[in-house]
C-alpha positions in Angstrom: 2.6 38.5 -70.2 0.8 35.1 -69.7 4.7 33.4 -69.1 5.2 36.4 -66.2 1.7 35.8 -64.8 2.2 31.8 -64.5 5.9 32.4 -62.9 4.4 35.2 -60.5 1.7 32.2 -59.3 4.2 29.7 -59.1 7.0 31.5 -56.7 3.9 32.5 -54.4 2.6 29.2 -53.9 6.0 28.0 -53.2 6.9 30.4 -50.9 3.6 29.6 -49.1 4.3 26.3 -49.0 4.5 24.4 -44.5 7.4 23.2 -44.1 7.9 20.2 -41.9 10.2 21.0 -38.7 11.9 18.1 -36.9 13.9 17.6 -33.4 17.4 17.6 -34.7 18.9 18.0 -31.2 18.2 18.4 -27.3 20.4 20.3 -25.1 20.3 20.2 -20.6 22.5 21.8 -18.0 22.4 21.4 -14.4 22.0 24.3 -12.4 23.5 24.1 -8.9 21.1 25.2 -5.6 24.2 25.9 -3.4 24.6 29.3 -1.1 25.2 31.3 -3.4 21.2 31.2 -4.5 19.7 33.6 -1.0 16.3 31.7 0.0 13.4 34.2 -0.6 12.1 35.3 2.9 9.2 36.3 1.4 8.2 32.6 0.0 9.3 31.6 3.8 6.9 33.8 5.3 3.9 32.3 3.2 4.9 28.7 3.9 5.4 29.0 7.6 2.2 28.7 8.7 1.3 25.7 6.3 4.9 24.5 7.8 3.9 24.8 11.8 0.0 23.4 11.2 1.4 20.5 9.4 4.3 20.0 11.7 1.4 20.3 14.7 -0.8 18.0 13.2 2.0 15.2 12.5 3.1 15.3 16.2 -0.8 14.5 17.3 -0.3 11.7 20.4 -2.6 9.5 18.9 -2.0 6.5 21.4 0.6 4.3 23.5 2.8 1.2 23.0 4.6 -0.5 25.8 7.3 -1.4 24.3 9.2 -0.9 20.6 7.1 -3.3 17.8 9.4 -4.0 14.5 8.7 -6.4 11.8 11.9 -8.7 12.3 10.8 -10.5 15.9 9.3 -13.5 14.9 9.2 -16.7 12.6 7.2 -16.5 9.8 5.2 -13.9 11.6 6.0 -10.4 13.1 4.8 -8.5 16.2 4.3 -5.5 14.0 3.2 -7.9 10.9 0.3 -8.8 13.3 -0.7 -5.8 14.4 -0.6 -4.0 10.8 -3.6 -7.0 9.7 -5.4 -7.3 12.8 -6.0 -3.0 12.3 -6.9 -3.0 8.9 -9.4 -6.1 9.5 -10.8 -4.3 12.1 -11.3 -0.9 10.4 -12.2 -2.2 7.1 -14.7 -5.2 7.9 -17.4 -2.9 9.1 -17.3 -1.1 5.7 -16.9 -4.5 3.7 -20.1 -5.5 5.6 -22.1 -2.1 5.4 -21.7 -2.5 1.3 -22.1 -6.3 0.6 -23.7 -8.0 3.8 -20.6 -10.1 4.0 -17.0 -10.5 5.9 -13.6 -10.3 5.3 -12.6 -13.8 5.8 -8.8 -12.9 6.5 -6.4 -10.4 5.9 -2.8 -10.6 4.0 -0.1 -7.6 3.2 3.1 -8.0 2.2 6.5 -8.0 5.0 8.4 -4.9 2.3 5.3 -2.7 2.7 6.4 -2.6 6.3 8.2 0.8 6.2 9.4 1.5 9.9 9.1 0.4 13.6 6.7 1.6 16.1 8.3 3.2 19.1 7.9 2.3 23.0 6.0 5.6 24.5 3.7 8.0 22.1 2.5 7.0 18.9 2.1 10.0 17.1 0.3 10.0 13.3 3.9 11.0 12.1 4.8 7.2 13.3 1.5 6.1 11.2 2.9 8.3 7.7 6.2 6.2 8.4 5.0 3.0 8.7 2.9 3.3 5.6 4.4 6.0 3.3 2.4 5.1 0.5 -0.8 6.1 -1.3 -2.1 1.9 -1.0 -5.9 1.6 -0.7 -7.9 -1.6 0.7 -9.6 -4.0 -1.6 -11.6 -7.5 -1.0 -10.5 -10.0 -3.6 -13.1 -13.1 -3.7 -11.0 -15.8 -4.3 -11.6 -19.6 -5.1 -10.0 -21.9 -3.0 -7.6 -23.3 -5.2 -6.2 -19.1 -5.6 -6.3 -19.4 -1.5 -4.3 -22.7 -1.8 -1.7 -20.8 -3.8 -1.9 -18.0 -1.6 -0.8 -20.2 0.9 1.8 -22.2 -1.2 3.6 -18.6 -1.8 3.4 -17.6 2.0 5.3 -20.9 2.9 7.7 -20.9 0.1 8.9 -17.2 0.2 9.7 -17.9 3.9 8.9 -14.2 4.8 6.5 -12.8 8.1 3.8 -11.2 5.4 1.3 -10.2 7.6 -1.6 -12.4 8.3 -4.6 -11.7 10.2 -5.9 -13.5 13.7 -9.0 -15.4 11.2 -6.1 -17.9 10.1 -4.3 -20.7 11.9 -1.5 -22.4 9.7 0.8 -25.0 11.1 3.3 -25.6 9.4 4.0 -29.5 9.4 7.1 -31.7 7.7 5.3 -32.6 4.9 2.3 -29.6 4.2 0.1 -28.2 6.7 -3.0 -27.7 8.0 -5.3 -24.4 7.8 -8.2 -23.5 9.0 -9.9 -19.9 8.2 -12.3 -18.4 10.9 -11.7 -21.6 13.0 -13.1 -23.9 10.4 -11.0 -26.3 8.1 -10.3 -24.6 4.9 -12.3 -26.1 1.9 -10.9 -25.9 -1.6 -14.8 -25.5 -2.7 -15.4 -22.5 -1.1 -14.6 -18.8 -1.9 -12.8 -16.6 0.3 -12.8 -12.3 0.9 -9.4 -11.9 1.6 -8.1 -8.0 2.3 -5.4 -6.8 1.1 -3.9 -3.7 -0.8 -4.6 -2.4 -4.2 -0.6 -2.7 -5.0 -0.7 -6.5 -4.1 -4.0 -6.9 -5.8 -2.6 -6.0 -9.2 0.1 -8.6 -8.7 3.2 -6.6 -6.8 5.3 -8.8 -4.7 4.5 -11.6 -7.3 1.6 -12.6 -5.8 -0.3 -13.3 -9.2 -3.0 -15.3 -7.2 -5.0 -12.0 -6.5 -5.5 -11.0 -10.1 -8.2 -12.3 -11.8 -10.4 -12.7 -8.1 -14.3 -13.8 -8.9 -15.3 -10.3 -7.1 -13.1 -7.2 -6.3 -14.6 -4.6 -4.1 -12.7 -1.7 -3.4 -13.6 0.3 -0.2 -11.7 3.7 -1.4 -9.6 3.5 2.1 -5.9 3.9 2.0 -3.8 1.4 4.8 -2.4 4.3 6.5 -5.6 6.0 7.2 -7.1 2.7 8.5 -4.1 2.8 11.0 -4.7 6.1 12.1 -8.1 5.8 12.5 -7.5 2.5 14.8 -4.9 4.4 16.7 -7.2 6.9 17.4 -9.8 4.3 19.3 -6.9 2.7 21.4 -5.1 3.7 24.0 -2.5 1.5 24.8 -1.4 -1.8 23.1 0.9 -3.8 23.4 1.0 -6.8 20.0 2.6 -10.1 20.6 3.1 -13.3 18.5 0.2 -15.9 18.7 -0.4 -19.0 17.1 -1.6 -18.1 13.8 1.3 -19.6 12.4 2.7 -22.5 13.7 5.9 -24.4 12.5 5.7 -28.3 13.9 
């Protein structure tokens, strides 16, 4: 009797016994979206109205250009380059100032974050989501001057028109050059506010010199919402190449 008990006890706790399950195997098929799958005119009929107010809103005639701007007219600087730093200075300063009491000293982007052209004629904000596609907010990085000497070593050496703002002059000379920020001589003992994206900021484009900044300030504004918000105070512009960078 005692033998039956102890084997009764011993099957029930075996049989009650978890058993581990692994992933032995992991199947996928494609399924094709040709014509044979009907759209769903009900699923139309609720996204059309989202469809016409967005495609409304994206045609909005924000402002004027006089002629086509691109990012490939220049040396070492862009028409469009130019005009992308010169907005965001000008739209992002004002908050920079309203939070810390101080200035952006300069601005620098990167030429690949350059998506499209601007058209001659009507800029509409469909031509702002193009030229900036992506999500990229402002920052301020505070930067010693030997980080704003490399800044400048990179600009020179990767031979590309990244966008500077108008607060630098660089010439270029046969053997280094000269700079001056805010038309004063640049000084390797200073520190410098330089705007620029969050994406550069954490080191994208290999610009490593922005990482590790004395002070970073972040001003929660994407790039393309500074641009539409300074195409919406202008009326007509029309962006040319200056002397910010000069090659002697």
């Amino acid at each position: 009797m005692k033998l039956s008990y102890f084997l009764f006890c011993l099957l029930a706790l075996i049989s009650c016994k978890k058993t581990e399950k692994q992933l032995t195997k992991i199947t996928a098929k494609n399924i094709a979206i040709d014509s044979i799958i009907l759209p769903s005119s009900i699923i139309d009929s609720m996204v059309a109205p989202y469809k016409e107010k967005l495609s409304a809103d994206m045609q909005q005639v924000l402002c004027y250009s006089s002629k086509k701007i691109d990012k490939n007219d220049g040396d070492m600087q862009s028409s469009l380059g130019n005009l992308m730093a010169d907005m965001c200075f000008e739209m992002a300063n004002p908050i920079f100032k309203q939070k810390t009491n101080e200035s952006v000293d300069f601005v620098l982007l990167n030429y690949g974050g350059i998506r499209a052209s601007i058209p001659a004629g009507e800029i509409t904000k469909e031509h702002a989501f193009k030229l900036m596609p992506f999500e990229n907010e402002l920052v301020i990085a505070n930067l010693t001057g030997e980080k704003v000497s490399a800044l400048i070593d990179y600009f020179i050496q990767n031979k590309k028109a990244h966008p500077l703002s108008k607060n630098i002059e660089l010439r270029l000379l046969e053997k280094g050059y000269n700079l001056k920020i805010n038309g004063e001589v640049f000084n390797k003992n200073n520190t410098y506010n330089v705007l620029t994206s969050d994406y550069l900021q954490g080191g994208g484009d290999k610009m490593d010199f922005f990482k590790e900044p004395k002070k970073l300030i972040k001003l929660e504004y994407k790039i393309r919402d500074a641009i539409i918000d300074y195409l919406k105070k202008t009326d007509t512009f029309q962006p040319v190449i200056d002397n910010r960078v000069m090659i002697k």
